[in-house]
C-alpha positions as CSV (number, residue, x, y, z in Angstrom):
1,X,40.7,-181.4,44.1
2,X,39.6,-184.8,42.0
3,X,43.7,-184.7,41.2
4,X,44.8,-184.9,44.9
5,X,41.9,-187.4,45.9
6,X,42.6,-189.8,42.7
7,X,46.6,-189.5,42.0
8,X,50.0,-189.0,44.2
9,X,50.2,-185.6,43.0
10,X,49.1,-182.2,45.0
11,X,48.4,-179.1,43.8
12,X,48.9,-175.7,45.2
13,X,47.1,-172.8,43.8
14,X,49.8,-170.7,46.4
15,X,52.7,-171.8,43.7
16,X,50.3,-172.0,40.4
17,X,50.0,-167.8,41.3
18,X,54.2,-167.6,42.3
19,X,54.6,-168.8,38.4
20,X,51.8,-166.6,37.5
21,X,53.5,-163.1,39.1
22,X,56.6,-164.2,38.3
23,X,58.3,-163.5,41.1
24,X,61.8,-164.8,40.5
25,X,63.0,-163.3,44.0
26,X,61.4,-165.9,45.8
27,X,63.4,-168.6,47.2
28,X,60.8,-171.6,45.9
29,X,60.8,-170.2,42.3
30,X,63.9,-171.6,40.7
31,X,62.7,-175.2,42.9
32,X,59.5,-174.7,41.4
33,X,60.3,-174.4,37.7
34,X,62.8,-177.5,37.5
35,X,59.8,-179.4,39.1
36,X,57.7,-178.3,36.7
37,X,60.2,-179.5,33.7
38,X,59.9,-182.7,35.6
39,X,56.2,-183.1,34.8
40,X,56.2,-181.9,31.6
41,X,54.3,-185.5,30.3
42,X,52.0,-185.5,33.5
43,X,50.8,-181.8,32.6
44,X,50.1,-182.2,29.5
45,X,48.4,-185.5,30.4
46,X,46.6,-183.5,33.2
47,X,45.3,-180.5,31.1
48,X,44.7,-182.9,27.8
49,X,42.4,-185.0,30.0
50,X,41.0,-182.1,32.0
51,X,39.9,-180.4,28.3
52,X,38.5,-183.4,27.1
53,X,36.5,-184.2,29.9
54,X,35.3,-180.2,29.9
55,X,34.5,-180.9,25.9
56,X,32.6,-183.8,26.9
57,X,30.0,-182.8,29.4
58,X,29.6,-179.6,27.2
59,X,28.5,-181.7,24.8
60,X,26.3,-183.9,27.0
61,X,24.6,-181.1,28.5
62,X,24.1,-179.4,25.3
63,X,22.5,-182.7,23.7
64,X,20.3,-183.1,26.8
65,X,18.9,-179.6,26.5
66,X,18.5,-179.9,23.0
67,X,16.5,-183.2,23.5
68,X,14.5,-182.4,26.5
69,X,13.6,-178.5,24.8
70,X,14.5,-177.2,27.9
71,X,15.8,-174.2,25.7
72,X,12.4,-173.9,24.2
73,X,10.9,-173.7,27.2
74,X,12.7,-171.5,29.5
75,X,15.1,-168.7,28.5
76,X,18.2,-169.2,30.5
77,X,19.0,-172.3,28.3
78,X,18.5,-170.7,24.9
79,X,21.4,-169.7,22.5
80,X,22.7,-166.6,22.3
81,X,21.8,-166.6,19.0
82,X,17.6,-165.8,18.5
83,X,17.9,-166.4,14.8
84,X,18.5,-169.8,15.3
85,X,14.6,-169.8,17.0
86,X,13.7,-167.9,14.3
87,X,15.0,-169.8,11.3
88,X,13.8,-172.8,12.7
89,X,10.7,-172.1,13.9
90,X,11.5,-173.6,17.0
91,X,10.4,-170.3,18.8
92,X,7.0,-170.8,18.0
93,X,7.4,-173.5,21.2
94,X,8.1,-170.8,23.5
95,X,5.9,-170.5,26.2
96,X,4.8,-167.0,25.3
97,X,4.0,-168.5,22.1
98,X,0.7,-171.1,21.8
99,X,1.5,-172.7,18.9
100,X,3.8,-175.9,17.8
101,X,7.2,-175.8,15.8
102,X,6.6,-180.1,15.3
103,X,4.8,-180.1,11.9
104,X,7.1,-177.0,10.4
105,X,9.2,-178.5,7.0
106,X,9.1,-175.4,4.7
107,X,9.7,-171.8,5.5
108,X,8.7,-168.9,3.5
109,X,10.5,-165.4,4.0
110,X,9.1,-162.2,2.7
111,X,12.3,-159.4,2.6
112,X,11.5,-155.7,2.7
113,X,14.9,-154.8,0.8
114,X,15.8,-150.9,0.6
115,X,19.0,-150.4,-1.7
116,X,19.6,-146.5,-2.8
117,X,16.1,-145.3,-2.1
118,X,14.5,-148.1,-4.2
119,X,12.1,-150.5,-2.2
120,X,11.9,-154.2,-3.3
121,X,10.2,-157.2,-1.8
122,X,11.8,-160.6,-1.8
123,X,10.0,-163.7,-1.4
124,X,11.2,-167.3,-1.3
125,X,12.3,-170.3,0.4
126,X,14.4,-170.4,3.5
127,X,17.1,-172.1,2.5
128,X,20.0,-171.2,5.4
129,X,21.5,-167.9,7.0
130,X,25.2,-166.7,7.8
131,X,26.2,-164.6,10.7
132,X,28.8,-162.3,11.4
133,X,31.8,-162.8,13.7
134,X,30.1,-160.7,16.6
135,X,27.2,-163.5,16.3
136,X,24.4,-160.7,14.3
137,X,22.9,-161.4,11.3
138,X,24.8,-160.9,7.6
139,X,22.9,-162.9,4.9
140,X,20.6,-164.7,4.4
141,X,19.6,-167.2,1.5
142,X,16.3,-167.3,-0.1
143,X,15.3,-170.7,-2.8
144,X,13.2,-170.0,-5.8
145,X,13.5,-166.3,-5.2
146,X,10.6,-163.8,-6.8
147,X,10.6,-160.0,-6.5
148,X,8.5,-157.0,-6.4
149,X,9.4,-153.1,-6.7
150,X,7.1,-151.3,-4.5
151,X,8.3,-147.8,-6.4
152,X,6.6,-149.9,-9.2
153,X,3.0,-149.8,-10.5
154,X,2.5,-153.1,-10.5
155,X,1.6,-155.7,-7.7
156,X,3.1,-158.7,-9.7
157,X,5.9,-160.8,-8.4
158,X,8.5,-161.8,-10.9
159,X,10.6,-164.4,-11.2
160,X,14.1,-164.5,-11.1
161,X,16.1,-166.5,-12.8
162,X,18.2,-168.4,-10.3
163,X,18.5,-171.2,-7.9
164,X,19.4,-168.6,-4.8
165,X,19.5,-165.2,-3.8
166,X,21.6,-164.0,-1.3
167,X,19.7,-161.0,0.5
168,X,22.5,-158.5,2.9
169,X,20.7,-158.0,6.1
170,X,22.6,-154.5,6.3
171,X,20.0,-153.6,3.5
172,X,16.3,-155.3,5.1
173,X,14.2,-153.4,6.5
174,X,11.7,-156.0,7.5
175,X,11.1,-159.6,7.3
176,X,8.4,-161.6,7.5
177,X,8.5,-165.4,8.3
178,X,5.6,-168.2,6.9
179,X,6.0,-171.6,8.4
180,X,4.4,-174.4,6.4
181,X,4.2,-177.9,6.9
182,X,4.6,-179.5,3.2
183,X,4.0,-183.7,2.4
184,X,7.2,-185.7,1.4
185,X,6.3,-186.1,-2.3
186,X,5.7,-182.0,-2.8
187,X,8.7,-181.2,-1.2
188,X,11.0,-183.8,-3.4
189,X,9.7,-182.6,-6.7
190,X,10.3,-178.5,-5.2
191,X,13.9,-179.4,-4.8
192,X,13.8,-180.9,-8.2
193,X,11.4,-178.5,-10.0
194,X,12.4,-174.8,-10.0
195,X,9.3,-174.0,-11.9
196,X,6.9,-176.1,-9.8
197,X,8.7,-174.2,-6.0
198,X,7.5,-171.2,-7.3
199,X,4.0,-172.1,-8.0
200,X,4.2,-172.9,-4.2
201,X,5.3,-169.3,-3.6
202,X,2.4,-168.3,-6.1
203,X,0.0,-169.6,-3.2
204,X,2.2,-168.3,-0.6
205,X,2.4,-165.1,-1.5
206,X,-1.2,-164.5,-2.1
207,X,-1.6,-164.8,1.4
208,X,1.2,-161.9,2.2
């Protein structure tokens, strides 16, 4: 429609379905394809513009939901993907949900991890996640990581040595999510101090 109202051109959706079925038999087929070889430039000028225009308003609409929280705050705008809510803790502004996602700059995940009947809780920053191609959950990644094996005797968390762990989510059995709103200087010298992040997660954890 905006095509025959702003240009000399007109289409018809009657021959747009003749090239669709194909039907050679027709007498306006043959006159039809050398018009279309004709336009080749005003096509792909046509379908260029009509993509970028589509790319666009996606992306105005998206960053108008995103900015006004309409996704927060009513369902039918939300992503398809929940642990984007979740990670975030943006779903904490759901209405369901009295409580505020605006103060939220650390996030602590407990991870209930079962691998050959041997039970083992993770704990450690939320650092990002990875998904699969069917949008579910694979991974996620956990900073400052400690550990404790609930087959154990003991109740103590130990550390382990590395910058990240990457937990499966084929293997979690629960998770548990702590949203924490850390000042500017402690959260500078976590990222630089290994040793100081899991003192946080010593005061985190005695919480669990």
């Amino acid at each position: 429609m905006i095509v025959n109202y702003c240009t000399d051109y007109n289409i018809k959706f009657s021959q747009i379905i003749l090239i669709i079925q194909g039907n050679s038999s027709s007498p306006d087929y043959k006159t039809l394809l050398k018009n279309l070889d004709k336009l080749q430039n005003q096509i792909i000028l046509y379908n260029v513009t009509i993509s970028s225009i589509s790319l666009a308003l996606g992306i105005l609409f998206k960053t108008l939901i995103r900015k006004l929280k309409c996704d927060r705050k009513s369902r039918y705008y939300r992503f398809s993907n929940r642990w984007y809510y979740i990670f975030n803790g943006e779903l904490l502004d759901f209405p369901e949900i009295p409580d505020s996602s605006d103060d939220i700059n650390a996030k602590v995940v407990d991870a209930l991890v079962s691998v050959n009947g041997v039970n083992i809780i993770y704990i450690g920053y939320f650092y990002d996640y990875q998904l699969k191609a069917d949008g579910s959950l694979d991974a996620i990644f956990l900073q400052y990581p400690m550990r404790r094996d609930l087959n154990g005797k003991s109740n103590e968390y130990y550390n382990i040595n590395s910058r990240f762990i990457v937990l499966k989510y084929e293997n979690i059995t629960n998770l548990n999510f702590r949203y924490f709103h850390i000042n500017f200087e402690e959260k500078n010298e976590i990222k630089k101090t290994p040793t100081l992040g899991k003192r946080f997660l010593n005061l985190f954890k005695a919480s669990a």
